[in-house]
N, C-alpha and C positions, 0 to 999 in steps of 0.2 A: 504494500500500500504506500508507505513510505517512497520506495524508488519510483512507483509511479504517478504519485504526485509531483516530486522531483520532477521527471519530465514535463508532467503538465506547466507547470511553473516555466518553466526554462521552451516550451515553446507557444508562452502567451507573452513571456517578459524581455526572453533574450536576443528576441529576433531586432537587429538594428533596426530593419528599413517598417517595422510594425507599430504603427501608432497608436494604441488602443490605452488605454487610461488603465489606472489601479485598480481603478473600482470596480470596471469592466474587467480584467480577469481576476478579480477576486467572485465575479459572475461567473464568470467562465468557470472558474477551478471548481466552483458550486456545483456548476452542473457536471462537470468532469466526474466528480465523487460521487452523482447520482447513478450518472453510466454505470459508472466502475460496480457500485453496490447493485443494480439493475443488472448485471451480468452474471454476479455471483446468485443473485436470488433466484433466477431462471438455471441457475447448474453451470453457467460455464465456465473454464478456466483461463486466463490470458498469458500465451505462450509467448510472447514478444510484443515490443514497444519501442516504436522509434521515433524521432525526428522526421522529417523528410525535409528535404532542400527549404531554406529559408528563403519567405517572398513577404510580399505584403498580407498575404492570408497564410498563416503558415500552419502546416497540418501535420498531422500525429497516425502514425499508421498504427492500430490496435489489433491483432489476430486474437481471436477468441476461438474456443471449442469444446466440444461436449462428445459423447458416443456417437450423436446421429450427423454433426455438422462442421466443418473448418470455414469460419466469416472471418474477410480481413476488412476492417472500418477505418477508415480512413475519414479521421473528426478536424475538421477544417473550422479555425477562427476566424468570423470579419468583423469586422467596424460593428455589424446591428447583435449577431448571436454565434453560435456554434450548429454547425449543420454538421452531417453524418452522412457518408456514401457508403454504400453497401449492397451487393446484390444486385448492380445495376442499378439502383436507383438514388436517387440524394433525400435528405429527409429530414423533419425534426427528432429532437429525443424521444417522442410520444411514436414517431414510426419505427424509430430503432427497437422500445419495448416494442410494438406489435410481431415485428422479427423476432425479437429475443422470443419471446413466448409461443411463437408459431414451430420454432424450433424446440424447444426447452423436453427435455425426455428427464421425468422425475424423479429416477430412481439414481439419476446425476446429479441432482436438485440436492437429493437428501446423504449421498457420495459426499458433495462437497464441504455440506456443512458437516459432516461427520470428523471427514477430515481434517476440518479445520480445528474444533475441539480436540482431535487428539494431537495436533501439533503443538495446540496454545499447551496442553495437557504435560506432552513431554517436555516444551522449554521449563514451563513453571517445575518441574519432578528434578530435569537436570538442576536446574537454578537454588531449589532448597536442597538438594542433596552437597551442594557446594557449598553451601550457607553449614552445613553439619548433622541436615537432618537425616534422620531413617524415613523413608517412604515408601508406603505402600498405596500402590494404584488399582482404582477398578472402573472398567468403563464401559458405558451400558447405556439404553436408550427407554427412553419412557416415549411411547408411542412411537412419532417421527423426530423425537426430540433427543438427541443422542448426549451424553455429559461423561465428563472425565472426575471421578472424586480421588481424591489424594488425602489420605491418611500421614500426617505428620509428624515423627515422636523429636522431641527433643532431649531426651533422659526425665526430662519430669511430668509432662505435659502434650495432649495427645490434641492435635487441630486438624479439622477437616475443613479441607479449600475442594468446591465443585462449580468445574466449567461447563457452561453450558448451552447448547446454540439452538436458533427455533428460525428459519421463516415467517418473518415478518415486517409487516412497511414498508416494504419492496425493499429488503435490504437484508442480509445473514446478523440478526443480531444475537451477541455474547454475552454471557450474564454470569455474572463472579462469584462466589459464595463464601464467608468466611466463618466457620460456628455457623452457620444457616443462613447470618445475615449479610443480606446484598451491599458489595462492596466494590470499588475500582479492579482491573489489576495491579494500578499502583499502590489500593494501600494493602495489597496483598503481599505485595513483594516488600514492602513497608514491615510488616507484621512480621512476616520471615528472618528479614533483620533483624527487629527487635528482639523475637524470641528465639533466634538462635541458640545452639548449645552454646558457644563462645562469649555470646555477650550475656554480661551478667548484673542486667538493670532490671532485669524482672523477678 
């Protein structure tokens, strides 16, 4: 997410001959990150991102893909908005969903965000095992809702941290658990510190 916002940035901002104002792509990058969550919520993945030659519209080539499909988008900024070529055609956001979804096969849908809990699952497991803890993980789905729970011991004191991801709001969203109650990643990694075996404030 990070790298590819990066891009977005660097081709609304970095283009010399590109006149478009701050605000405007602080629009733009807006709806960039709608795309971007609009693609994971329909299943797909984005295998590359590039640049393409700098002009006065300068455009962002996107390859996305799922089981059923390989789309390359090709999201072009002017002066008024951010258009979208795809599939022979040029479009607004509202047509790219209509593609994303015409496409979209759900058992890719529920693939992705699976996988993405188990990723968030293993960094946070590697991250407190570094910190000193002992970890035990189990990971398992309540309906289409898949979570990674992470048992914690620290020598005195046992914490359950559970990740967990749901389609919704046209977007994959992550939900943190610490003791039950909903919490950042950051004050999770926060906590981990705190009550590491090594630090001795608690």
């Amino acid at each position: 997410m990070k790298k590819f916002l990066i891009i977005l940035m660097l081709l609304i901002i970095t283009c010399t001959t590109c006149t478009t104002t701050v605000a405007s792509a602080e629009s733009a990058a807006s709806e960039m990150k709608r795309f971007y969550n609009l693609a994971e919520y329909y299943g797909y993945t984005i295998s590359d991102m590039h640049i393409m030659s700098c002009s006065s519209e300068p455009t962002c080539e996107v390859r996305l893909s799922n089981s059923k499909v390989r789309l390359i988008v090709y999201v072009r900024e002017t002066k008024k908005c951010l258009s979208y070529y795809c599939d022979g055609k040029t479009m607004k956001l509202s047509g790219m969903e209509k593609l994303l979804k015409k496409n979209a096969v759900q058992d890719d849908r529920i693939l992705l965000v699976t996988g993405k809990v188990q990723g968030l699952g293993d960094r946070l497991e590697q991250y407190a095992e570094r910190q000193g803890f002992e970890v035990v993980s189990h990971f398992c789905h309540i309906g289409k809702k898949p979570y990674d729970e992470l048992k914690l011991n620290n020598g005195r004191k046992t914490f359950t941290v559970r990740i967990s991801g749901e389609l919704k709001n046209k977007r994959v969203v992550i939900t943190y658990k610490w003791n039950k109650k909903i919490v950042s990643q950051k004050k999770i990694k926060s906590n981990i510190q705190k009550y590491a075996p090594a630090a001795h404030i608690w």
